[in-house]
TIZAKE-325210 format. One line per 4 residues: number of its first residue (from 0); for each residue x negated, y, z of C-alpha. Coordinates in steps of 0.001 Angstrom, whole numbers. Layout:
N
NUM> X,Y,Z | ...
This chain:
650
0> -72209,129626,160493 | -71251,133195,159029 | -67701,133977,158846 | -68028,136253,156338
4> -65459,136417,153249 | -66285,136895,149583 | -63806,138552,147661 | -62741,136950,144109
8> -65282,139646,142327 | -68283,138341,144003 | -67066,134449,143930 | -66560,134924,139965
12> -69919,136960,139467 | -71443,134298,141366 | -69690,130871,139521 | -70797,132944,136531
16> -74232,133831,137584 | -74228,129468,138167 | -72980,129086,134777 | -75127,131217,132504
20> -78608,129857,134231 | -77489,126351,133149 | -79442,126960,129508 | -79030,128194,126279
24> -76032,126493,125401 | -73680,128097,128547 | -75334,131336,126863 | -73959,130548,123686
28> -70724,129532,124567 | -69658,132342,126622 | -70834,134959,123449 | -67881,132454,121565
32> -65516,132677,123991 | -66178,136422,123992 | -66123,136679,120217 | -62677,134299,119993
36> -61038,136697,123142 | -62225,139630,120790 | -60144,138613,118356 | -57212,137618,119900
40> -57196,140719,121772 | -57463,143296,118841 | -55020,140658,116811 | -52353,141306,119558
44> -53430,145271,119517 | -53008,145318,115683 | -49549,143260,115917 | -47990,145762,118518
48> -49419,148798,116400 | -48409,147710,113257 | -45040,146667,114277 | -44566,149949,116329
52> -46043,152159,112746 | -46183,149747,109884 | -48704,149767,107383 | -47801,148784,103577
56> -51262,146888,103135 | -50232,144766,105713 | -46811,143086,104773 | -47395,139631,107167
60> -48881,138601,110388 | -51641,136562,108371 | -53063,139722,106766 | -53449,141498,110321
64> -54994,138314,111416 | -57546,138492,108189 | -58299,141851,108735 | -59056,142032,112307
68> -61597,138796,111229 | -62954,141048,108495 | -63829,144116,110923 | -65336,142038,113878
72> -67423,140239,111174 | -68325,142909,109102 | -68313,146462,109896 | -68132,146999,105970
76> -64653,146317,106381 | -63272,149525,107839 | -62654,150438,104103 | -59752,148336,103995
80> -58082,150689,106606 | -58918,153864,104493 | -55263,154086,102951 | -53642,152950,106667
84> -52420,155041,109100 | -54143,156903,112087 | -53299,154013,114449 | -54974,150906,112478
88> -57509,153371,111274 | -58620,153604,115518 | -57826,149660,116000 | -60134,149245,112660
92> -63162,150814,114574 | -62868,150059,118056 | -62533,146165,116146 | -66031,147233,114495
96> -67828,148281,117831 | -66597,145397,119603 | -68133,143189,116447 | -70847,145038,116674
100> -71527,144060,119828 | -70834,140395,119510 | -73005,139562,116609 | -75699,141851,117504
104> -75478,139656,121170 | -75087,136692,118827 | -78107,137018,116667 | -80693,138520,119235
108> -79415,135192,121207 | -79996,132632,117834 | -83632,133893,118001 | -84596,134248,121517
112> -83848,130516,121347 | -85781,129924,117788 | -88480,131602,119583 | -88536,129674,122494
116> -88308,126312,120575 | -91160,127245,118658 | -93318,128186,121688 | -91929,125031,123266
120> -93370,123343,120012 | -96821,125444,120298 | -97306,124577,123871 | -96658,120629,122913
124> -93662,119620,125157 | -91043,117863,122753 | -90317,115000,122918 | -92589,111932,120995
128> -90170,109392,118853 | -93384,106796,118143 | -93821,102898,118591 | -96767,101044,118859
132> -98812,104085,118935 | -102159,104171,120896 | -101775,106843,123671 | -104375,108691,124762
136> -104152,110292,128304 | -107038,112969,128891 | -109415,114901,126591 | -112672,113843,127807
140> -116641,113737,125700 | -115404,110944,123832 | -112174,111187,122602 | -113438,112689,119067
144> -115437,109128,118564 | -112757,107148,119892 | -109898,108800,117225 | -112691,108230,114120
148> -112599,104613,115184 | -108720,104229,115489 | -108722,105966,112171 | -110428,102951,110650
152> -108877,100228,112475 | -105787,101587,111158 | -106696,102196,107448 | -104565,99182,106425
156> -101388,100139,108113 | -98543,102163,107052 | -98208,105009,109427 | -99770,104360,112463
160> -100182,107098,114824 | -102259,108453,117632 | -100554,110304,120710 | -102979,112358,122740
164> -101820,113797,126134 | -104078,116248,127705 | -103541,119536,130260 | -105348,121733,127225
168> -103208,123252,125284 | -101350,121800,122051 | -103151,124421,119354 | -106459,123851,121577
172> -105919,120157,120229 | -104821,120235,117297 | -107458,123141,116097 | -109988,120977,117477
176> -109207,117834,115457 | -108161,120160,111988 | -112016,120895,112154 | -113846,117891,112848
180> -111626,115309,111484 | -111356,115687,107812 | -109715,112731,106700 | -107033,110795,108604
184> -106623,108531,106060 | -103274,107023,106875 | -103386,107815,111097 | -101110,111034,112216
188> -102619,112610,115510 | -100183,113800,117450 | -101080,116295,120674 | -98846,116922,123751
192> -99455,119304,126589 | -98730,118456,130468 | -99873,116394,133099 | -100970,112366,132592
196> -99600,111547,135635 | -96112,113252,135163 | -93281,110897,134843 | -91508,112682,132924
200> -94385,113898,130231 | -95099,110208,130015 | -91883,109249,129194 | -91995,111914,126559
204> -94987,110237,125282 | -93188,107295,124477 | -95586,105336,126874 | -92907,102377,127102
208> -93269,101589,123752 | -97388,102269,123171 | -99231,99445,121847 | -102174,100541,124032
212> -103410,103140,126302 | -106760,104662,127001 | -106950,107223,130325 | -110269,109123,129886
216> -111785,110863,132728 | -112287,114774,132691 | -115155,114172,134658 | -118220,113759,132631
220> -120454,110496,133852 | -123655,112919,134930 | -121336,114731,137154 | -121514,115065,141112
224> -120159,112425,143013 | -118169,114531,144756 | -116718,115792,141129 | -116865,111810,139851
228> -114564,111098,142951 | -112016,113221,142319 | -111963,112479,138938 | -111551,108545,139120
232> -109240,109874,141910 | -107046,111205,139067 | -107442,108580,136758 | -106118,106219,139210
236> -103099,108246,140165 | -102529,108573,135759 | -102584,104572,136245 | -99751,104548,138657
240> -97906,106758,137048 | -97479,104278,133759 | -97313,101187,135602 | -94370,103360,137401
244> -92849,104311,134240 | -93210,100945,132664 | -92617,98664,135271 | -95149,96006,135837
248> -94062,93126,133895 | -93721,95676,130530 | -97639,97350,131208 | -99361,97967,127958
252> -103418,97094,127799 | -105058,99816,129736 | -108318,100961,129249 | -109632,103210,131623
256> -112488,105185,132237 | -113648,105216,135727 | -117038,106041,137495 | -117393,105124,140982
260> -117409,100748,141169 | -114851,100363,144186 | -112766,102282,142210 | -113002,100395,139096
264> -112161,97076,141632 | -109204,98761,142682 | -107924,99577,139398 | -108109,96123,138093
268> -105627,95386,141468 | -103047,97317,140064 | -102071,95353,137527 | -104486,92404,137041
272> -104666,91849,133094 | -103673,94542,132220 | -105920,97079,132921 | -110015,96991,131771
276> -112370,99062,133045 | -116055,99566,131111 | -118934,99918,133354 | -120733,102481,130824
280> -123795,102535,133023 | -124359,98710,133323 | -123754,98390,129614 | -125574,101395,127943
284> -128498,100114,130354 | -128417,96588,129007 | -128451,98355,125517 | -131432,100222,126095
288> -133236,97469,127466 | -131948,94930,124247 | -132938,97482,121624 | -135721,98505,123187
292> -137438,95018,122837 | -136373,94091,119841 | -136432,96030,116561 | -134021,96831,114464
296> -131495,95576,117251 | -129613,98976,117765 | -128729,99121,114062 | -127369,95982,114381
300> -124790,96731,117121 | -124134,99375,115413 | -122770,96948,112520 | -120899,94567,114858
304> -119362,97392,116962 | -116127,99290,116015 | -114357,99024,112614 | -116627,99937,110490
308> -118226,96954,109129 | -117449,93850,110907 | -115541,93056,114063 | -114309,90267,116443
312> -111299,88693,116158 | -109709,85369,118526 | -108556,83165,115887 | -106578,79919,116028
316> -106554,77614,113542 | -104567,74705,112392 | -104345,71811,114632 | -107329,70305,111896
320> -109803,71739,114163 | -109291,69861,117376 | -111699,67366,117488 | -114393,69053,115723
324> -118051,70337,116878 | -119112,73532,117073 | -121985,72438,113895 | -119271,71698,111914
328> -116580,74193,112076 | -119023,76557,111649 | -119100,75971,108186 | -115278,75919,107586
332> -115400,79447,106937 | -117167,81023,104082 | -116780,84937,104733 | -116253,84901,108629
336> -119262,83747,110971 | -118305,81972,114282 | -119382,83406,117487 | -117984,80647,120026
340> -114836,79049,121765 | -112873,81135,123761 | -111303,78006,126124 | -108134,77562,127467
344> -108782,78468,130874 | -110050,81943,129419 | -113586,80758,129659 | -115828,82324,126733
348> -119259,80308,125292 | -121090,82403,122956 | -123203,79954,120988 | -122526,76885,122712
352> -124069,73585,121902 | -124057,72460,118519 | -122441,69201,120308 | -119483,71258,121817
356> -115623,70319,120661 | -112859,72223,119920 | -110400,71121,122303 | -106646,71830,121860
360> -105655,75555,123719 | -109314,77128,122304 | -109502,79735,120307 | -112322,80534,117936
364> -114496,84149,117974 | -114925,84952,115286 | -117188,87858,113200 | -115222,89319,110097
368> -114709,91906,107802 | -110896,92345,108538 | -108233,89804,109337 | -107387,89164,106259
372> -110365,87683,104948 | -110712,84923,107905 | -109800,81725,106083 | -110252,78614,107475
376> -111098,75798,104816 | -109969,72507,105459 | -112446,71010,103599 | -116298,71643,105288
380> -118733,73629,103258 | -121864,71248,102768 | -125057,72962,103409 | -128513,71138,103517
384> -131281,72743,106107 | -134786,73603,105075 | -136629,70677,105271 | -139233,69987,107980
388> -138747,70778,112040 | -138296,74434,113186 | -141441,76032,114621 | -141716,75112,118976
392> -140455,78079,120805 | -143033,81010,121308 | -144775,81328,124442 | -143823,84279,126478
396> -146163,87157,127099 | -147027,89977,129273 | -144879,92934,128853 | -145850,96423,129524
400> -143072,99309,129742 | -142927,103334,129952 | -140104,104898,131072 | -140091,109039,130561
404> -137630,110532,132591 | -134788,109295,134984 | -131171,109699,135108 | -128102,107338,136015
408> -128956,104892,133559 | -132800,104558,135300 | -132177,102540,138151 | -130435,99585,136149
412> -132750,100141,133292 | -135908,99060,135075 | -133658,96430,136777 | -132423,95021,133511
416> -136140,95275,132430 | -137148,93324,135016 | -134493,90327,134326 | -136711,89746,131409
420> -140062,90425,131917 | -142472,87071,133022 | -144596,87641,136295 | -147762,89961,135510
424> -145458,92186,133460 | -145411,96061,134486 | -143173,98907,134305 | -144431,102365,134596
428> -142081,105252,134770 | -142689,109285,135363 | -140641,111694,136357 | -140678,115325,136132
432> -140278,115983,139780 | -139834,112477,142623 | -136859,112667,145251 | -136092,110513,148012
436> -133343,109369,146220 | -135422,107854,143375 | -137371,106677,145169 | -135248,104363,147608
440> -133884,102916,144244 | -137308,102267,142369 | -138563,100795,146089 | -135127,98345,146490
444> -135867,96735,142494 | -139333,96860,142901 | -138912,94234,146300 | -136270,92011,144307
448> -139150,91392,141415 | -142821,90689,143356 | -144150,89469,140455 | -143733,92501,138252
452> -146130,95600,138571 | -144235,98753,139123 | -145357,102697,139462 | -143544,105963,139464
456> -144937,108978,139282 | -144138,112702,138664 | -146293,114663,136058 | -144936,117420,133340
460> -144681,115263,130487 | -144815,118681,128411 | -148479,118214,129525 | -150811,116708,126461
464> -153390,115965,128905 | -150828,114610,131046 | -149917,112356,128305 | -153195,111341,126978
468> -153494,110407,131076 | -150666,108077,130298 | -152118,105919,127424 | -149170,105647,125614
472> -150942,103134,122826 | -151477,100421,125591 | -147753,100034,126155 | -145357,97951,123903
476> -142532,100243,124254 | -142152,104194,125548 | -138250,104845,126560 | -137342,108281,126789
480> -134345,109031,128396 | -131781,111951,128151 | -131279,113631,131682 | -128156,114179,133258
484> -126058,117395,133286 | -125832,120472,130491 | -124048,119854,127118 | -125427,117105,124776
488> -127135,119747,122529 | -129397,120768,125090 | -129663,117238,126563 | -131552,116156,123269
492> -133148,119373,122492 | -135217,118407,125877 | -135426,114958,124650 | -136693,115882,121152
496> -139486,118026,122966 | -141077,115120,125001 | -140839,112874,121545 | -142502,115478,119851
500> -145145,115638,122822 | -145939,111965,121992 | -145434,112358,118379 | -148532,114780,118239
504> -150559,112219,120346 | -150327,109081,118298 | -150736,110758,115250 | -154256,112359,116697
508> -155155,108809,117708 | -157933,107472,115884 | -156865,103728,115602 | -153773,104236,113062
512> -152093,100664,113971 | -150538,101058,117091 | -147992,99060,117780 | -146099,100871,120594
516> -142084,101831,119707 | -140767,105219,120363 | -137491,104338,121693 | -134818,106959,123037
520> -131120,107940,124126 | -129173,110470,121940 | -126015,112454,123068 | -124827,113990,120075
524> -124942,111975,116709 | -125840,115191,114695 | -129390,114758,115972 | -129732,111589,114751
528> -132316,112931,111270 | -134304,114922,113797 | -135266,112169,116129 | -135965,110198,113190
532> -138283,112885,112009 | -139953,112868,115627 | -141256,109213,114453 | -138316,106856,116587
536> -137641,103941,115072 | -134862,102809,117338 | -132462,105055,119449 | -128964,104130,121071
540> -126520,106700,120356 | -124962,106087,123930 | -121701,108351,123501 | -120966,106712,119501
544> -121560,102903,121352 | -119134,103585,124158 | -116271,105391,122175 | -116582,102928,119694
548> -116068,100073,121675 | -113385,101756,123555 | -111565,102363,120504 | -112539,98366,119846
552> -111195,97304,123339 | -107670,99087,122933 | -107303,97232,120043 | -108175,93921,121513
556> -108980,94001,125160 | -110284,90907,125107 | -113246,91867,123123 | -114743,93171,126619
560> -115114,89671,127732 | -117538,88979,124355 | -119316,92495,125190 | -119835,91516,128749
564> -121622,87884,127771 | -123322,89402,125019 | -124864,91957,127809 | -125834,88947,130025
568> -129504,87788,130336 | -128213,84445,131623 | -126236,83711,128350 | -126867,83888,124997
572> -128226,87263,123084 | -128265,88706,119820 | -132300,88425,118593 | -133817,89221,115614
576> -136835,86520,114977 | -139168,85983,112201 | -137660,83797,109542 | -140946,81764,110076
580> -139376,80000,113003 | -136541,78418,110705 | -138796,77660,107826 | -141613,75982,107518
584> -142306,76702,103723 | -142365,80533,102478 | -141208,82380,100313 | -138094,80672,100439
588> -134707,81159,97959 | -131853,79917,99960 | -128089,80600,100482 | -126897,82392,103977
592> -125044,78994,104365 | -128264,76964,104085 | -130066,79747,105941 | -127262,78811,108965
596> -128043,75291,108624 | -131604,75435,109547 | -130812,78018,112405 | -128557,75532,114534
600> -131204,72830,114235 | -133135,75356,116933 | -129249,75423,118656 | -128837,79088,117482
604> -126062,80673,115325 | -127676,82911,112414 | -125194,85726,111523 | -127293,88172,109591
608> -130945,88735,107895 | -133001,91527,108143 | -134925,91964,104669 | -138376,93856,105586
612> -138971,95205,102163 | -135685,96763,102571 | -136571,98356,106101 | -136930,102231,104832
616> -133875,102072,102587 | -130403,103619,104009 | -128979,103065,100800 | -129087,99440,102031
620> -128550,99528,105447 | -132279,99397,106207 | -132208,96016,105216 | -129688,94234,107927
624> -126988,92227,106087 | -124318,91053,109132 | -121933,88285,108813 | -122779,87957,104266
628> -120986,85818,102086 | -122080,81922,102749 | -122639,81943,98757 | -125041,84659,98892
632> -128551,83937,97760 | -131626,85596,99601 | -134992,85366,98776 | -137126,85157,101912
636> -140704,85561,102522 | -143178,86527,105842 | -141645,89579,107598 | -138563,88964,106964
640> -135869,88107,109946 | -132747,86485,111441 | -130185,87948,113535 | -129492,84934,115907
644> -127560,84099,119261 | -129892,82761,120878 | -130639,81977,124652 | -133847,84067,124569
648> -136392,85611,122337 | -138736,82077,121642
């Protein structure tokens, strides 16, 4: 240990070396202390001068005082010494200097700190004062479509407010938003800069009193797995770091986003029920495969998912309902269509039997415009079916499928496509160059389904001979996916090539009524008019679906559970099927709630129409009407449809 002695110069530099790092405030109290011992020491100098050579202008101690304020305050005030003596006149300016001094100190002080609050504002550190806000922890592909949704979730509330926390910088943000998001209606974003899985930046956040949270990965979902590790790697640590802050008896729903599937396991672990996790692959495949087979089926999800139109909602009526069937409370409601029971045990049944009770502890799903217009009436709307039985189910038939391209969706594509398909079925895909890789996955689906034909190939699809090779017309469907990697402009710019490839072919085809459906991905909405031109009937904007029902599951996380069964073959689906099946006498003029009535005599629940004469018009939705007024009159004829849940497509 040194023995060395500091002397009291060095121990008092030091203590106030200690005392001026402590922040602006030390700072600003030591230039007051220095302005007050100013002024106490030229007071004393001016009461020992004046009393030694008295001035007349100064007849009391108060007016020395007063003046010596004036000088160090204002270094106009050396006037009021011109008629004094040679002594005060000296006192007057070394007063002014030391003033001088001071405020000069003073003032360069007041804005160093202005300036640093406002770059402390700029780089997005203060402090968040916000309740039930929806916190957003990353910046990642779909944060733009998530905040549009929240936007219109929260159109009915007073101020409700977003809170995004990302490492980009505040202005980054906020310049960001300012351009794309022209009207916030009633939602205030708010940005923050730092670290999602710093305690303290969370606590800044306000996450202890956030309604929800959603923790998007940086990592993009066509990234490495190397890069996809790390990144669910840092998601997970983000997790921790709220369940730390909250504790875990207080943790809001958490929705994360997270790639690998033993790391979505272990994030459930963390805090079971609180945290859901969206398997984006699994989902957008079961999408593709859904819309792909049945027409007109994207537009519809596109209706049910998000705020826009309609959404879900667990609803539990009065104790009136216990007892009931499923066929009959149905019809309780005149501007809400029921989905299913959610059970007790947590159990849901989308479209159960018509039989099925409603046992005390359920809780009906329910399709709506907003909350507010779910009324349940006590007394049951009386609806008569079409006469006659409901056509037998149709017979199941041989499918054929082309798949363009490959990507991460691919493998569970043709997987889901096979859960479908009857034996004798085939699925053809080509690929612009064949790995190992692809084909170890292709080869493991291909043994789990014997009875389905399978073939991949690689050819340049850019090729016209190539695809005239192909026979696109023999096919009922030709899914082109978006490959992985690059930006989503350049994504679809490769995918709009290969549609306008087989654009070209069918319309040099000399039989004019094929039947085969263009079906494709798109990555950026803004492309949507140009695939449309490239002759696609149906296409699944993949990053819209997933935002929007991320901004759908913060809201109510148990809307995943719906999603999931929805998703399943094994459960009931949303088909649209020719109103011929539910009516045996066409044209038809009926009421939705009469329409419904002859739909659960095949044990289905009808929830929309799709008018065919209405198919081309935007102006009316290209003719899908989801979840209409009971009341409301349609006038059916052949080609028109039903949007059903229905076990499967017969």
């Amino acid at each position: 240990m040194s023995s060395e002695k500091h002397g009291i110069g060095e121990k008092f530099k030091y203590g106030f070396d200690n005392y001026m790092s402590k922040g602006g405030f030390s700072i600003f109290s030591a230039l007051m202390f220095l302005f007050f011992a100013s002024f106490a020491l030229m007071s004393i100098v001016r009461f020992v001068a004046n009393t030694i050579l008295p001035q007349e202008t100064l007849q009391t101690v108060n007016d020395q005082f007063w003046r010596v304020f004036l000088q160090i305050s204002d270094a106009g005030a050396i006037a009021e010494d011109t008629d004094g003596n040679i002594l005060n006149k000296v006192i007057g300016i070394l007063t002014i200097f030391l003033g001088l001094i001071l405020f000069s100190s003073l003032v360069a002080f007041i804005t160093s700190q202005f300036e640093a609050k406002l770059d402390e504002l700029k780089k997005g550190k203060s402090l968040v004062i916000e309740k039930n806000h929806t916190l957003i922890l990353g910046f990642g592909d779909r944060v733009l479509e998530i905040i549009r949704e929240l936007i219109i979730a929260n159109e009915s509330e007073k101020s409700p407010a977003v809170v995004v926390l990302s490492e980009l910088e505040k202005d980054e943000m906020d310049d960001f938003f300012r351009e794309r998001i022209e009207d916030r209606k009633t939602t205030r974003i708010i940005t923050r800069s730092g670290s999602t899985s710093s305690l303290q930046i969370l606590q800044k956040v306000s996450v202890n009193s956030a309604k929800s949270i959603i923790i998007l990965n940086d990592v993009a979902v066509d990234a490495s797995d190397d890069d996809k590790f790390l990144g669910d790697a840092r998601v997970l640590k983000t997790i921790m770091a709220v369940v730390a802050c909250t504790g875990e008896e207080n943790v809001p729903p958490i929705l994360a986003e997270l790639h690998m599937q033993n790391r979505r396991k272990l994030a459930e672990n963390i805090s079971p029920g609180n945290i859901s996790i969206i398997d984006e692959h699994t989902i957008l495949a079961k999408l593709m495969v859904q819309t792909s087979r049945i027409s007109g089926l994207a537009l519809v999800y596109s209706n049910m998912i998000g705020f826009d139109e309609c959404e879900f909602y667990f609803y539990e009526p009065s104790d009136d309902c216990i007892g009931k069937k499923y066929i009959d409370i149905m019809f309780h409601f005149r501007t809400s269509t029921i989905f299913g029971f959610k059970k007790a045990d947590g159990a849901i049944l989308i479209n159960p039997d018509p039989e099925t009770v409603f046992e005390e502890g359920d809780k009906l799903i329910l399709l709506a415009e907003d909350d507010s217009t779910i009324k349940y009436l006590k007394n049951k709307l009386e609806y008569k079916a079409a006469a006659g039985e409901p056509a037998a189910a149709l017979p199941k038939v041989v499918e054929k499928q082309l798949i363009i391209g490959w990507s991460q969706k691919a493998a569970p594509i043709v997987e889901e496509y096979s859960k479908y398909l009857i034996d004798g079925s085939s699925i053809d895909v080509v690929v612009h160059e064949l790995n190992a890789e692809m084909q170890s996955e292709f080869d493991h689906i291909k043994s789990e389904y014997p009875g389905i034909n399978f073939t991949i190939t690689a050819a340049d699809i850019q090729d016209q001979s190539v695809v005239a090779g192909l026979k696109p017309e023999k096919y009922d469907n030709v899914i082109i996916l978006t490959g992985d990697g690059g930006n989503a402009e350049l994504r679809d710019s490769e995918t709009i090539s290969r549609l306008i490839t087989f654009r070209h072919y069918f319309k040099n085809l000399p039989e004019k009524n094929v039947k085969t459906q263009l079906i494709t991905e798109v990555a950026d909405s803004d492309n949507i008019e140009v695939i449309q031109e490239a002759g696609v009937k149906d296409f699944l904007i993949s990053n819209q679906f997933v935002s929007k029902m991320y901004a759908q599951i913060s809201e109510e996380p148990e809307v995943l559970n719906i999603y999931e069964d929805l998703f399943n073959p094994e459960g009931s689906e949303v088909y649209i099927k020719p109103v011929n099946l539910f009516l045996s006498k066409l044209p038809a003029k009926m009421s939705f709630g009469e329409i419904c009535a002859s739909a659960i005599k095949r044990k289905e629940t009808c929830f929309g129409i799709k008018v065919f004469a209405e198919e081309k018009n935007s102006d009316k939705n290209y003719g899908i009407y989801i979840n209409p007024d009971k009341d409301k009159v349609f006038s059916l004829s052949e080609g028109d449809a039903l949007i059903t849940l229905a076990e499967d497509e017969s």
